[in-house]
C-alpha positions in Angstrom: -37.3 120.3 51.6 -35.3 118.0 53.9 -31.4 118.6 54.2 -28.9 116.2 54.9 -28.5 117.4 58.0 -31.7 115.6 58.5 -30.6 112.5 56.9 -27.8 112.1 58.9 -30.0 112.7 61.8 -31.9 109.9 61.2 -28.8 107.9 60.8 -27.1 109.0 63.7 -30.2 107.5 65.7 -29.4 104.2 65.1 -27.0 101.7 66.6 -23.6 102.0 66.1 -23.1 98.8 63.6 -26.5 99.7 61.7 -25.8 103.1 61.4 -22.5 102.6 60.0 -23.6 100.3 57.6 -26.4 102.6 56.3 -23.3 105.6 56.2 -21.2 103.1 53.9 -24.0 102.6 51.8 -24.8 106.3 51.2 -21.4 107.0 50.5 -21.2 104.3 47.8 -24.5 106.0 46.4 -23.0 109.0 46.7 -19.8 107.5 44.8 -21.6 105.6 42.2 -23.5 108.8 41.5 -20.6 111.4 41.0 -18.5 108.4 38.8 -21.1 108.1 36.3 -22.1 110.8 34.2 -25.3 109.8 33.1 -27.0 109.9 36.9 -25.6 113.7 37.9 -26.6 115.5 40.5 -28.1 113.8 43.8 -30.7 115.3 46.0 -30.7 113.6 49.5 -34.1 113.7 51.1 -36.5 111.7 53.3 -39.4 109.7 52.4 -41.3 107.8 54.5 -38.9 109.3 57.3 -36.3 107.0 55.3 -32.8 108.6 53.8 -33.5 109.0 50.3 -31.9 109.8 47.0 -33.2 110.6 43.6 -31.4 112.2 40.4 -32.1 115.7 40.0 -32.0 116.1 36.4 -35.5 114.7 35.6 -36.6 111.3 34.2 -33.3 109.5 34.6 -33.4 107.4 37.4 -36.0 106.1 40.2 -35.7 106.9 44.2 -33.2 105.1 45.9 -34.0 104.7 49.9 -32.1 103.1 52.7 -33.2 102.2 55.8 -32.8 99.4 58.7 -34.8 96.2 57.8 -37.6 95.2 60.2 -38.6 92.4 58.0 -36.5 88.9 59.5 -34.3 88.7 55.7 -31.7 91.0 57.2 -29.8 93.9 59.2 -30.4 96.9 56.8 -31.6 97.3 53.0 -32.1 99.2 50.0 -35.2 99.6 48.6 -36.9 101.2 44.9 -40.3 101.7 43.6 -42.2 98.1 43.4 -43.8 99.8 40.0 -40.0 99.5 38.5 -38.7 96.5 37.4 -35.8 96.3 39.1 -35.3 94.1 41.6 -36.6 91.7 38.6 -33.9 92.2 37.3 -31.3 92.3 40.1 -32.9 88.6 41.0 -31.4 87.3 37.7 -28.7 89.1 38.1 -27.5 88.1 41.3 -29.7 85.1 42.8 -27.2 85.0 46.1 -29.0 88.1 47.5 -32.0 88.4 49.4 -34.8 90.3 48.1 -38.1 91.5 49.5 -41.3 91.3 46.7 -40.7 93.5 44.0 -39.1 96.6 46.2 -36.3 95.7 48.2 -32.4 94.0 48.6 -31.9 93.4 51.9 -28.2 93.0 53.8 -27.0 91.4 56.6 -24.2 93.4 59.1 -22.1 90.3 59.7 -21.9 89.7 55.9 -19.4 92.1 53.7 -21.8 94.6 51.7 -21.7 93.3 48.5 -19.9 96.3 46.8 -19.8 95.5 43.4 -22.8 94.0 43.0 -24.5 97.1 45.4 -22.7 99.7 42.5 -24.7 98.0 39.8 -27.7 98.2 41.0 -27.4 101.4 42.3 -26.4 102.5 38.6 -29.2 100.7 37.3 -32.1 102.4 39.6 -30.4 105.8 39.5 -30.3 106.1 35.1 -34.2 103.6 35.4 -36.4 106.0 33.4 -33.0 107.2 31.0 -33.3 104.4 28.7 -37.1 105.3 28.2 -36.2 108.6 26.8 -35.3 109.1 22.9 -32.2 110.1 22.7 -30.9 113.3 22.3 -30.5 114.7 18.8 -32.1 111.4 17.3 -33.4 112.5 13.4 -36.4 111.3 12.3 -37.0 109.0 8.9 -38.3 110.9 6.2 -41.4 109.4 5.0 
């Protein structure tokens, strides 16, 4: 398994501006994460050599990654699973971003990172697959 130390070796091998971004944005991950009980625990991984982060307690939320962007929308972004509906979602939501098909946010590093609207959808991918799940202690209807 990867360790943060690896994650932060990936980081630190970015420029100074890009890298600091991408450390702000892992913190608030991080942040959301431990403020809202219904995500828990975070592993911190790679995936496609990209810092990563998915719940640990199973099916509650899809696999956050981070990375810089080498597409021409922006600096950095954030990306989830194109099989989720997500950034569907976060389009409605908030139509001032930039999004990248059906998998990706993306940020500029002269822009303020959009905090707020950053701890949303890092809520809403991190507790994805919770919703699908019957809740717990949920009786069934005689028949």
């Amino acid at each position: 398994m990867t360790s943060t130390k690896d994650v932060l070796s990936v980081l630190d091998s970015y420029p100074v501006a890009l890298r600091q971004a991408l450390l702000d944005l892992r913190r608030l991950i991080h942040d959301t994460a431990r403020e809202n009980d219904g995500i828990g625990v975070l592993e911190e991984t790679l995936k496609w050599g990209q810092p990563s982060f998915l719940t640990v307690r199973p099916k509650t939320g899809t696999t956050i990654r981070i990375d810089r962007d080498t597409s021409p929308r922006g600096d950095y972004s954030l990306f989830v699973s194109c099989r989720s509906s997500l950034v569907s979602q976060w389009r409605g939501l908030f139509p001032h971003l930039t999004f990248g098909g059906d998998r990706s946010v993306h940020f500029r590093l002269e822009d303020p990172m959009p905090v707020n609207e950053l701890r949303q959808m890092i809520t809403m991918a991190l507790t994805y697959h919770s919703g699908k799940r019957k809740p717990v202690g949920q009786a069934r209807l005689p028949e």
